[in-house]
C-alpha positions in Angstrom: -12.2 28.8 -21.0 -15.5 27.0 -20.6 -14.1 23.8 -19.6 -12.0 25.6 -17.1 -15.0 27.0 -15.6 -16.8 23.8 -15.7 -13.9 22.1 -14.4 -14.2 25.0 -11.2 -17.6 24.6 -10.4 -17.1 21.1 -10.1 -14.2 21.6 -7.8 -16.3 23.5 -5.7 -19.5 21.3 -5.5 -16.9 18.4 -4.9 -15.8 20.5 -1.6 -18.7 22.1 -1.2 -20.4 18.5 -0.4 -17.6 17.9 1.7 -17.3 20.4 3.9 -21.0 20.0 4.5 -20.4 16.8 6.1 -18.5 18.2 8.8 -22.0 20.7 9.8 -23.2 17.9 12.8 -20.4 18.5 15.8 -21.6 15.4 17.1 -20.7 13.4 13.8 -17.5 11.9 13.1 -16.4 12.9 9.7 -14.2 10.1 8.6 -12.7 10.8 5.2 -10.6 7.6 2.7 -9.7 6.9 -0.5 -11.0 3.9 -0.7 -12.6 4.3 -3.8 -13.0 0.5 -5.4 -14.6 -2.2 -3.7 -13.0 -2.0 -0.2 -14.6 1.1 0.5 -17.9 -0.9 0.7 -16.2 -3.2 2.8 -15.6 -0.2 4.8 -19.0 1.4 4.7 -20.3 -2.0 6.1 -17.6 -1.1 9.1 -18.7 1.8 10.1 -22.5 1.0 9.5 -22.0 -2.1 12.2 -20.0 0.6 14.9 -23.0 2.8 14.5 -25.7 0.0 14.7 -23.9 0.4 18.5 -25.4 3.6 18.8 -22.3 5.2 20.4 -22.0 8.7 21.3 -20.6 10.1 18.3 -21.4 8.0 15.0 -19.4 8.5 12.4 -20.0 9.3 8.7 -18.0 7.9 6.0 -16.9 9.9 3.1 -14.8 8.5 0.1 -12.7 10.8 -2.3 -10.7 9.5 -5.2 -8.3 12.7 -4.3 -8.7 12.8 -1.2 -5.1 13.9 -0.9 -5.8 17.5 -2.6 -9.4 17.7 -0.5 -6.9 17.6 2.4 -5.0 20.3 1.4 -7.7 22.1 0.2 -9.5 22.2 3.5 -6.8 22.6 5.9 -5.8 26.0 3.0 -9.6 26.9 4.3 -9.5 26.3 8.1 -13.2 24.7 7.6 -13.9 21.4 7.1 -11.6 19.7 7.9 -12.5 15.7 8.6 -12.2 14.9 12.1 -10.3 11.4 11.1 -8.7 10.4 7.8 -7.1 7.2 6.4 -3.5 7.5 4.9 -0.9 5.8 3.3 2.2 5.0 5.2 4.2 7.1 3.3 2.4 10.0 3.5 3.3 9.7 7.4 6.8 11.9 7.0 6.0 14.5 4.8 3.0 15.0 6.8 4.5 15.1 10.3 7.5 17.7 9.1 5.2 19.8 7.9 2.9 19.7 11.1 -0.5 18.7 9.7 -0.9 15.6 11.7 -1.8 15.5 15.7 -0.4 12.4 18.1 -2.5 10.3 19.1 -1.7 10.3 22.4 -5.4 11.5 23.6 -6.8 8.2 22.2 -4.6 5.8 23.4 -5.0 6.6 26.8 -9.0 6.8 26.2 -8.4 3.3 25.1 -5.3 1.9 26.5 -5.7 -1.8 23.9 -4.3 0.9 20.9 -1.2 -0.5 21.4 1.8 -1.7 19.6 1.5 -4.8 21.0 -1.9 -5.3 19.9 -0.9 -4.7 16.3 1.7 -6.1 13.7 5.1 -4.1 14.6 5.6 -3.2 10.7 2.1 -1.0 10.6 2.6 0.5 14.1 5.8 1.7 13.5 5.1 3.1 10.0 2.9 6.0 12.0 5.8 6.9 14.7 8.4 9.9 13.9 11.1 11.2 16.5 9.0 8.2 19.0 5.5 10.2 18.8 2.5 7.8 17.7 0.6 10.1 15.0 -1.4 6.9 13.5 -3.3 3.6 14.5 -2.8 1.3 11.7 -6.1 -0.8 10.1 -4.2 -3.1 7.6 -0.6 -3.7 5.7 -1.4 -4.5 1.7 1.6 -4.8 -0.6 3.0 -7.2 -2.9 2.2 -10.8 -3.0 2.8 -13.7 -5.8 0.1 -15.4 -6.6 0.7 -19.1 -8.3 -1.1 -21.5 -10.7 -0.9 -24.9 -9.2 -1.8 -26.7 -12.2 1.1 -25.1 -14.2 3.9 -25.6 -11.2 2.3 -29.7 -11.3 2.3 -29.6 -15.0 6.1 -28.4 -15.6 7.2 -30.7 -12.3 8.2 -27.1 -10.3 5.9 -27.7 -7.2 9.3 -28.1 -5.0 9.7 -24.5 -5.6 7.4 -24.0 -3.0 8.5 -25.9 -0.6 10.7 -23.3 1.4 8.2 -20.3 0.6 10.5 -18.5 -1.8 11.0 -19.5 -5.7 14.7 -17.3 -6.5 15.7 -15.9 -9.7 17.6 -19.5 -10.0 14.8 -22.0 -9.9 12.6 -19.6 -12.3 15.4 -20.2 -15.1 15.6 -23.6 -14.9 12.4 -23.5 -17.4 13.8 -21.8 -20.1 13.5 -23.2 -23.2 10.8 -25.3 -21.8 7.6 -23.9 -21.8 4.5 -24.5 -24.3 4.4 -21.6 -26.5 2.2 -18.6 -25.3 2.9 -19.5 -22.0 4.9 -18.1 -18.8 6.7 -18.5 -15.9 5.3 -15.3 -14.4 4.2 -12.2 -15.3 5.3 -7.8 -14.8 2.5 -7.3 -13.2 3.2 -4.4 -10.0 6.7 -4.4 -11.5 7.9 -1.3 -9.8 6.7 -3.1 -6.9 8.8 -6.0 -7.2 12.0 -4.0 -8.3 11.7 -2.3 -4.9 11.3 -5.8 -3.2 14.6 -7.0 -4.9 16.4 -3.3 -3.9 15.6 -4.9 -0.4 16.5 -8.3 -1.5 19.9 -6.9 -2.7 20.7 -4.9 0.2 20.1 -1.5 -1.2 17.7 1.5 -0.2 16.8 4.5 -1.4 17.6 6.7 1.3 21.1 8.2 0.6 23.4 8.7 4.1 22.8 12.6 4.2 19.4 11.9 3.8 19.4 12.4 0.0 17.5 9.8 -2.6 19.5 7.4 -4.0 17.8 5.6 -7.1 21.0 5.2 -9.4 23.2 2.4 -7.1 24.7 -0.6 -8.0 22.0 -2.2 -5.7 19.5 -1.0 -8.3 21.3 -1.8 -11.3 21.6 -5.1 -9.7 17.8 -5.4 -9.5 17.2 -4.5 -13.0 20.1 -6.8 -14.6 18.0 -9.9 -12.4 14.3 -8.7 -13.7 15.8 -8.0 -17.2 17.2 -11.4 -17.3 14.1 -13.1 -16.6 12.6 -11.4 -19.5 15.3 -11.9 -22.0 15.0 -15.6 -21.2 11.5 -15.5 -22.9 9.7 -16.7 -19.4 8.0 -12.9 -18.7 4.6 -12.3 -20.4 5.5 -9.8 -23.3 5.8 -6.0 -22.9 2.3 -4.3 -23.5 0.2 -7.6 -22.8 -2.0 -7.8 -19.9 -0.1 -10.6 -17.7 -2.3 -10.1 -14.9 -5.5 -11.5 -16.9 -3.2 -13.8 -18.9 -2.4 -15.4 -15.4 -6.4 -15.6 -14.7 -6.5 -17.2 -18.0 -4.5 -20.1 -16.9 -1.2 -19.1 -19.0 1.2 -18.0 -16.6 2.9 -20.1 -13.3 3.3 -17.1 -11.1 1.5 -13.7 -10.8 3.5 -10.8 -9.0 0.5 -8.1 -8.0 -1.3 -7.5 -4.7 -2.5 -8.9 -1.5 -6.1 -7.2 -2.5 -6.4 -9.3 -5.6 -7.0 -12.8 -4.1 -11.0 -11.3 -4.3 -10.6 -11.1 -7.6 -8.7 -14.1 -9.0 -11.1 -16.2 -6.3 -14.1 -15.3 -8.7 -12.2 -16.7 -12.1 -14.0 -20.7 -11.1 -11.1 -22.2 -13.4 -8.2 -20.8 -11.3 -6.6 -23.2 -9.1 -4.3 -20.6 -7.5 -2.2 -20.0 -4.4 -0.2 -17.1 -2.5 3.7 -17.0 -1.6 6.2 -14.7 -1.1 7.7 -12.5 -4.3 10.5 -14.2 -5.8 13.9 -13.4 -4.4 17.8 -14.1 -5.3 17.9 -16.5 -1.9 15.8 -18.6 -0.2 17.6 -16.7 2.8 16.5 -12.9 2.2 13.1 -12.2 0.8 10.7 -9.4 1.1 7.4 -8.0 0.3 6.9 -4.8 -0.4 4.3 -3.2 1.5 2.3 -0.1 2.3 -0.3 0.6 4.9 -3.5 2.4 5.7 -3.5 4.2 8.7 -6.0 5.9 11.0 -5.0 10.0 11.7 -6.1 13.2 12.4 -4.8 16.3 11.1 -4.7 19.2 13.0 -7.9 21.1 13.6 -9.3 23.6 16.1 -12.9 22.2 15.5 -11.9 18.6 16.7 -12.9 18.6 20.7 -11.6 16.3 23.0 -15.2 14.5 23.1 -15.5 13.8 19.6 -11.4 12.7 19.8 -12.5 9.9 22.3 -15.7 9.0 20.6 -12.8 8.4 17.5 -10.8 6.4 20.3 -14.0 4.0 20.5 -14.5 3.8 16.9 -11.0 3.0 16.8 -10.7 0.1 19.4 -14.1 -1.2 17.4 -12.2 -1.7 14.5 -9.5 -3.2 16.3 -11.3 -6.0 17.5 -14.2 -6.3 14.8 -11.8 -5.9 11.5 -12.5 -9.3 10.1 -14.8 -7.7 8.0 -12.2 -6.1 6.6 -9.8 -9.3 5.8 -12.7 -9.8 3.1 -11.2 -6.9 1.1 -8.1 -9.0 0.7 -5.6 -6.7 3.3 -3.6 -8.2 5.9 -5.2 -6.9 8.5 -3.1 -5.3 11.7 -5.1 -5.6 14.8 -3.5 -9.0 16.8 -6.9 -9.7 18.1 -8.1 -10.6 14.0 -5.0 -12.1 12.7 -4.6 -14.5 15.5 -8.1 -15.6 15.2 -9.3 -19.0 13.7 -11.4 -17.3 11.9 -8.6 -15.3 10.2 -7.3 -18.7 8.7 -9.7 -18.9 5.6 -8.5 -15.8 4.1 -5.5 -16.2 1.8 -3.3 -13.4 2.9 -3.1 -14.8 6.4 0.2 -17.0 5.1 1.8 -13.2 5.3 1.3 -13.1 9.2 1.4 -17.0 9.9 4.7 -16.5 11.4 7.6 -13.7 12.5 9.5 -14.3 9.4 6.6 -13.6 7.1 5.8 -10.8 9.1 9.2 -9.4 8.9 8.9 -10.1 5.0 6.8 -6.7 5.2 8.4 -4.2 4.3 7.1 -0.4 4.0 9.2 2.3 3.1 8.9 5.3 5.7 11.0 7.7 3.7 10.3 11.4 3.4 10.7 11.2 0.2 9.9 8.0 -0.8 6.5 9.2 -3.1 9.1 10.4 -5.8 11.1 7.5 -5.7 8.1 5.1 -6.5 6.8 7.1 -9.2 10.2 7.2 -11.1 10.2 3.6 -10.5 6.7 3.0 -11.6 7.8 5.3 -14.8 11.0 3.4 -16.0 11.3 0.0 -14.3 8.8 -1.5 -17.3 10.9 -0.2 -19.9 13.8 -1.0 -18.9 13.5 -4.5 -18.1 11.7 -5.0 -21.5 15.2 -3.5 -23.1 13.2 -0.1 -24.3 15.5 1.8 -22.7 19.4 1.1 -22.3 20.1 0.7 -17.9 22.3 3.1 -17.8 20.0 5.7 -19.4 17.2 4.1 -17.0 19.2 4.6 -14.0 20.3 8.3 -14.8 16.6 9.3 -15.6 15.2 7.8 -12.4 18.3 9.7 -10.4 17.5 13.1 -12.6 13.6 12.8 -12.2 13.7 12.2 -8.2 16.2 15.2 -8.2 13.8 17.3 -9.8 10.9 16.5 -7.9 12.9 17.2 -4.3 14.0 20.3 -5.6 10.4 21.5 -7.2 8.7 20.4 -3.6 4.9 19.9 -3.0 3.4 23.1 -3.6 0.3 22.2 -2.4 1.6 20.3 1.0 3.5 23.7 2.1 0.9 26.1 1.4 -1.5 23.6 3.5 1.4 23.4 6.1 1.6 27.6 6.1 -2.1 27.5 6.9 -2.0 25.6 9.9 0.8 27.5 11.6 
């Protein structure tokens, strides 16, 4: 009972100091989960728009669950932040269940938030039934990092020259490499098996509407991956692939566009960035979320402070550089067409309209479940801990059970609001 209690009153000193922060009408309250290093990259951000001294600065709050401080404040009716940063795919479930507000009203305060100052992939993630409900700051998803020593040393550099290494040329070194090392690694696996469901032709989105994890696409994506590691070129199950790649032992690296900032500090890594592997040269995708600028629905939000948020937002737009340092691909046209914008690794994702079609973010409803029973069995299965079959059934069974349960928490927030 006592650490229930205690586990209460911190709950309600965690909202209390949060819905403080919305006391100052003429304060922005800005809420993110951008609890690792980006979110000083962020604080720098906002600290440079308010060194403006606009009309409404803004005051930036970072949550590790954010998520439930959402719903938890829009239960309340008080408190709620006046503009929050969300993942595209909490964009659907949010929309349906009317939490979100266009943003028409800030556009037309600043007519340059517009799709066609931003990369078509992010914009379009915030759009349902052709209403804008977000402004997009960055795309981050998967990207495959690459030893260049290693690809020199085993005589693979051609790999690289058409962007994308297949399932093909990665088998070619079986057999052949020094012992304790790789040709890549599992790292953001369930990442990569959602890249290949795209590489394969598959989705997840069934044609009434229903998810659809146990297809032959899928299968198809775990026969490839489990191949890979049967051949003895995947770093073994349990080790830690990613820092066995910083240590110099592995060719190829599949995690995220955020961790060049990290594998740029290891002084003995001679690394690059391409595209996660594919069956063909021809199809090849990286999967991809986004953060995304919103505002959920609020009576305390006036249509001042919603323009001061349209300045904020058009700062961002064109000063966002800042943010590139935090290893996203940023969406504002204005950054990513900029010279400067060439020193930071992740602009090979946006050098071109094929890489920027390489993006891929899923945009279904109920696309949350579907990466979480991926994230759950995807490892095991392509280590050969658990048979496909069984793999593909569980998946299918625990997606199922987690449409039919719903988000408790999302509908009594949605109730509230109505």
């Amino acid at each position: 009972m006592k650490k229930r209690v205690g586990i209460f009153l911190g709950s309600l000193v965690v909202l209390f100091l949060l819905a403080g922060c919305g006391d100052d009408e003429n304060v922005i309250q800005f809420w993110t989960p951008l609890t690792g290093e980006d979110g000083a990259y962020m604080d720098q951000l906002v600290s440079d728009y308010n060194d403006t001294d606009p009309e409404f600065p803004v005051n930036h709050v970072i949550t590790s669950d954010m998520y439930t401080q959402i719903y938890t404040v829009l239960n309340s009716g008080s408190g709620i932040p006046d503009l929050t940063l969300i993942h595209a795919d909490r964009v659907p479930s949010f929309v349906k269940n009317n939490l979100l507000v266009s943003m028409d009203t800030v556009m037309e305060t600043q007519p340059e938030l517009k799709a066609d100052n931003y990369i078509a992939e992010a914009w379009n993630a915030g759009i349902v039934d052709d209403v804008q409900y977000t402004i997009p700051l960055d795309i981050h998803g998967s990207a495959m990092y690459y030893n260049k020593d290693l690809l020199e040393k085993y005589g693979v550099t051609h790999w690289l020259d058409d962007d994308v290494v297949t399932f093909d040329e990665m088998l070619e070194l079986e057999g052949k490499l020094d012992e304790g090392q790789y040709v890549l690694n599992d790292a953001l696996i369930g990442w990569v098996a959602l890249a290949q469901l795209q590489n394969f032709g598959g989705d997840i989105e069934g044609a009434n509407g229903e998810p659809t994890v146990n297809t032959p696409e899928m299968r198809q994506v775990i026969e490839a991956l489990r191949e890979l590691n049967e051949a003895g070129l995947m770093t073994p199950y349990g080790e830690d692939g990613y820092l066995m790649f910083q240590s110099g032992d592995v060719i190829f690296s599949t995690d995220g566009t955020w961790s060049s900032t990290a594998h740029a500090e290891v002084e003995s890594l001679n690394f690059g960035v391409t595209n996660i592997y594919s069956p063909s040269a021809d199809v090849f995708h990286n999967r991809s979320s986004a953060h995304l600028f919103s505002m959920l629905k609020s009576e305390e939000r006036t249509d001042e402070k919603e323009q001061g948020i349209a300045d904020f937002l058009e700062f961002i737009r064109q000063n966002s550089i800042e943010w590139a340092k935090a290893g996203q691909i940023v969406a504002s046209r204005d950054i990513i067409e900029s010279p400067d914008y060439d020193q930071f690794i992740q602009s090979f994702f946006t050098r071109d309209e094929k890489q920027e079609a390489s993006l891929y973010i899923y945009t279904y409803e109920h696309y949350p479940y579907v990466a979480e029973a991926v994230d759950n069995y995807i490892p095991d299965v392509v280590h050969g801990e658990i048979e496909i079959d069984d793999a593909l059934n569980e998946m299918q069974r625990f997606v199922d059970d987690r449409v039919a349960e719903g988000d408790t928490e999302l509908e009594e927030a949605a109730e509230a609001v109505e």
